[in-house]
C-alpha positions as CSV (number, residue, x, y, z in Angstrom):
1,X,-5.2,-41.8,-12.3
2,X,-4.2,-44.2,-9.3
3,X,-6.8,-43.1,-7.4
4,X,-9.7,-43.0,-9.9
5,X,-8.6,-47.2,-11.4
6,X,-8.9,-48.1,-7.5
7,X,-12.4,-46.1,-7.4
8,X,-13.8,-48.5,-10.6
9,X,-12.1,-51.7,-9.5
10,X,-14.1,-50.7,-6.0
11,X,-17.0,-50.5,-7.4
12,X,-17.2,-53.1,-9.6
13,X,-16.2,-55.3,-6.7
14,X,-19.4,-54.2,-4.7
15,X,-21.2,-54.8,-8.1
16,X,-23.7,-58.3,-8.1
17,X,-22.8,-60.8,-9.8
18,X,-26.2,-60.8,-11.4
19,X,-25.6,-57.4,-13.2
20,X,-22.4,-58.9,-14.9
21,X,-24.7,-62.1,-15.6
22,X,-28.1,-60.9,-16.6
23,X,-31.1,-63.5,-17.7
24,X,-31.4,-63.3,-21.4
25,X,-35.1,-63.1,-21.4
26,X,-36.5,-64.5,-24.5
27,X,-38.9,-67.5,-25.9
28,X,-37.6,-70.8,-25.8
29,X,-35.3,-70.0,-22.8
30,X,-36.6,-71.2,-19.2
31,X,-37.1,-68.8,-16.4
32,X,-34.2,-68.9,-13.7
33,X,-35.9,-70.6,-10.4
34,X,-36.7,-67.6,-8.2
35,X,-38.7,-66.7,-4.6
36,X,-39.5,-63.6,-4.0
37,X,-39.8,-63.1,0.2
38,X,-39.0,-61.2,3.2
39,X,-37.5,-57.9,2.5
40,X,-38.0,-58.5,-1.0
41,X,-41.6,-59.6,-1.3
42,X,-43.7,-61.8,-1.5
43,X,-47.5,-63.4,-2.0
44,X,-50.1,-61.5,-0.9
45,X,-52.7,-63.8,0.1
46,X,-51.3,-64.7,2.9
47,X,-47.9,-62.6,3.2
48,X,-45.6,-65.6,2.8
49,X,-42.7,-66.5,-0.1
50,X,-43.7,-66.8,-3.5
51,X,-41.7,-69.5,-5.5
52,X,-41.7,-69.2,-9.6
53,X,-41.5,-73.1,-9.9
54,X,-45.2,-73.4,-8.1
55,X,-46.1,-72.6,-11.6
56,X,-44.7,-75.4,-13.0
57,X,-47.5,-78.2,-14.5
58,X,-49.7,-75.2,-15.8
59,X,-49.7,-72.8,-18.5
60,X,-48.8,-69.3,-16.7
61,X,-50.2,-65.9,-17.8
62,X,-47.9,-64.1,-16.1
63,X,-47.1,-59.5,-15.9
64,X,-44.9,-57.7,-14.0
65,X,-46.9,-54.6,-13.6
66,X,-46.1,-50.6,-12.5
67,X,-49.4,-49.9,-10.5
68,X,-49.6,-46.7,-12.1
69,X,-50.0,-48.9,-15.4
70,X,-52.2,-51.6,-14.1
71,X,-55.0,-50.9,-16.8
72,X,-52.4,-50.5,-20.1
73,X,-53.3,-54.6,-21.4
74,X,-57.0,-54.4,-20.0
75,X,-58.0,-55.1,-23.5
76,X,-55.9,-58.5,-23.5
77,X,-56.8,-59.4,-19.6
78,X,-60.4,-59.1,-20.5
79,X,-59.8,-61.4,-23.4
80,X,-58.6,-63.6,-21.7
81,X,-61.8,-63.5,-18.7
82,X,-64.1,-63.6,-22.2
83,X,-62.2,-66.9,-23.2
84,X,-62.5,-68.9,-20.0
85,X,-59.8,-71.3,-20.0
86,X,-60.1,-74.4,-18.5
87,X,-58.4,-73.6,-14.5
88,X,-56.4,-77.3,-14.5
89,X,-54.4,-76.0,-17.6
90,X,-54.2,-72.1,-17.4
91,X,-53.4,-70.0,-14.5
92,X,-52.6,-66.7,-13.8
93,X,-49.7,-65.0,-11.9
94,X,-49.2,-60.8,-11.1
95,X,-46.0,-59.9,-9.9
96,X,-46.7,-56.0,-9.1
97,X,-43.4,-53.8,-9.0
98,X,-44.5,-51.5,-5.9
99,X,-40.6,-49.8,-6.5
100,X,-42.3,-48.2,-9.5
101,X,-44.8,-45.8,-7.9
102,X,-44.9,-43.0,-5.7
103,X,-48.1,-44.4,-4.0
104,X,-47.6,-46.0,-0.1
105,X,-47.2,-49.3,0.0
106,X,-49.8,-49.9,2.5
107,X,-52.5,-48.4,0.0
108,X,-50.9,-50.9,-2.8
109,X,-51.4,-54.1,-0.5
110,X,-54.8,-53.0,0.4
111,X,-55.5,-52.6,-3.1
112,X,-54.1,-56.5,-4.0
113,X,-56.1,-57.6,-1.0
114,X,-59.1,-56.5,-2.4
115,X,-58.2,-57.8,-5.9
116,X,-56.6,-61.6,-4.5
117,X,-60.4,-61.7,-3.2
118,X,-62.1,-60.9,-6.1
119,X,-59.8,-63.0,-8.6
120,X,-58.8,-66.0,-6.6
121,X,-57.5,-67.9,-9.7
122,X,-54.7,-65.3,-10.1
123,X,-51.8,-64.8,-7.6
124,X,-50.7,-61.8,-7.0
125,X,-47.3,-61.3,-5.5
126,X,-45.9,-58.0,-4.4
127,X,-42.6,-57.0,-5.2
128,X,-40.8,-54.2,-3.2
129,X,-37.4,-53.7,-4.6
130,X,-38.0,-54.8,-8.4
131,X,-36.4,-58.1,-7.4
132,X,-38.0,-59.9,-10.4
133,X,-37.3,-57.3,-12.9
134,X,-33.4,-57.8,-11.6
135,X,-33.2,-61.4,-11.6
136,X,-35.7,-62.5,-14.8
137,X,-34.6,-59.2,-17.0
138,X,-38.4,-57.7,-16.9
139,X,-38.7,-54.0,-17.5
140,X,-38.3,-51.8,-14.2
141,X,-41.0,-49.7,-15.4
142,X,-44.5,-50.5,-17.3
143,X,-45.9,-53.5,-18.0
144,X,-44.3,-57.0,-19.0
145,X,-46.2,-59.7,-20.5
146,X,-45.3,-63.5,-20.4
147,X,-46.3,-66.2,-21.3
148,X,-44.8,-69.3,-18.9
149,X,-45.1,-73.0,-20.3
150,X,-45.6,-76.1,-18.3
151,X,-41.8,-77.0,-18.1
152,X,-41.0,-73.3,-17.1
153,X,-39.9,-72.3,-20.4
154,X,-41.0,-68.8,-21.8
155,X,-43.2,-69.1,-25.1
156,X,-44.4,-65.3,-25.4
157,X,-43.0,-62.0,-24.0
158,X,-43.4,-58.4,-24.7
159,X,-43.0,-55.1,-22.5
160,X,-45.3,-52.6,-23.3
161,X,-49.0,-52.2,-24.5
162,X,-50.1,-55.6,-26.9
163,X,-52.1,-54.1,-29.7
164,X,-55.2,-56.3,-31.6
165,X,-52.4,-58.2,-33.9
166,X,-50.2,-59.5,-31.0
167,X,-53.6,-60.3,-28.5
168,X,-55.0,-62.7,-30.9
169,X,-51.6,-64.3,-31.6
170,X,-51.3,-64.5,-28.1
171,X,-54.5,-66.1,-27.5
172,X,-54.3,-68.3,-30.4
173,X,-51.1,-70.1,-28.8
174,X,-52.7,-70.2,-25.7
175,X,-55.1,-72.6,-27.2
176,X,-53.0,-74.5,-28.7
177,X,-50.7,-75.4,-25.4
178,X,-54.1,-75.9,-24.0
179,X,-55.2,-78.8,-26.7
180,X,-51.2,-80.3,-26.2
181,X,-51.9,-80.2,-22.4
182,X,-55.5,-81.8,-23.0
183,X,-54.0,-84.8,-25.2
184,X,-50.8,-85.5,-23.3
185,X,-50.8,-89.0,-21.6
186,X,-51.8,-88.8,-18.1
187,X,-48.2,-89.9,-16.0
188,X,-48.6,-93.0,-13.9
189,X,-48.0,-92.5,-10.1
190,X,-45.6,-94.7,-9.1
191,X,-47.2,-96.8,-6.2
192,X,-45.6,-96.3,-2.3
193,X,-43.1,-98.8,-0.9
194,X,-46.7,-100.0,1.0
195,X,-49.0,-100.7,-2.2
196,X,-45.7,-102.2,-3.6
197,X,-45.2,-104.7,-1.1
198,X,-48.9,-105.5,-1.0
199,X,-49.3,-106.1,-4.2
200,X,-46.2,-108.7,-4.1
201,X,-47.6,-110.2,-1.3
202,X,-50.7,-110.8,-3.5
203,X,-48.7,-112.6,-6.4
């Protein structure tokens, strides 16, 4: 009995922190900072570290994808080509989980190549080890839907396949973040120490 309590305490001390301390993944809640690079991952334009808070200022569309079910939500990605948001408010992120698939890596990343070309207003970021799915809660298998608000904070998730219902509301409160985004007050740079001092010199 010795023996087998010092086996569990053994394990649970080579146990992350992060399992004991998982991300409650849910609207209204903000997505935990997180870069995904070197042996983990990263983007695949031009290989280096992806950063979740380069998102922030824009409304994100953003999945966690299996490659073997890349084309489950084609119905709601071409939706969203057919509604053309405006670029300045609404972007597009792809996290793909390569640790799903049994295809080789280097056919994946030739694949995202080909696809970071052709769709240069989404980023696609490769993930090796399901480092996002650990860290943000996201399923380790399938497809994960989000939808990311300017401030970071999660308005819309779902894992799985959205059916007609769940597209349109998703679209519908894409538009409305979009007219918020549209009508908020543009912020005021504050001017350099420079302009500052000119300007008293001026007075």
């Amino acid at each position: 009995m010795q023996l087998i309590r010092f086996g569990l305490l053994s394990l649970l001390a080579l146990a992350p922190l992060s399992s004991f301390a998982a991300f409650k993944l849910e609207p209204g809640r903000s997505l935990p900072p997180l870069t995904i690079s070197g042996e983990h991952g990263g983007n695949v334009k031009n290989g280096g570290a992806w950063d979740s808070q380069s998102m922030n200022g824009t409304l994100n569309f953003l999945v966690y994808v299996d490659p073997d079910d890349s084309e489950l939500n084609d119905a709601l990605v071409n939706r969203l080509h057919d509604e053309k948001f405006p670029e300045a408010f609404f972007q597009s992120v792809a996290i793909i989980n390569m640790a799903a698939t049994w295809k080789p890596n280097a056919i994946i990343m030739s694949v995202l190549r080909g696809k970071q070309e052709k769709f240069p207003r989404t980023t696609y970021v490769f993930d090796k080890d399901r480092y996002a799915a650990q860290n943000w809660n996201l399923t380790p298998e399938g497809y994960h839907v989000l939808l990311v608000d300017r401030d970071g904070s999660i308005l819309y998730e779902k894992a799985g396949k959205l059916d007609k219902g769940e597209i349109d509301k998703f679209v519908d409160l894409i538009k409305v973040k979009i007219k918020d985004a549209e009508q908020a007050p543009i912020a005021k740079a504050e001017p350099s120490p420079a302009e500052a001092q000119k300007a008293k010199k001026a007075l």
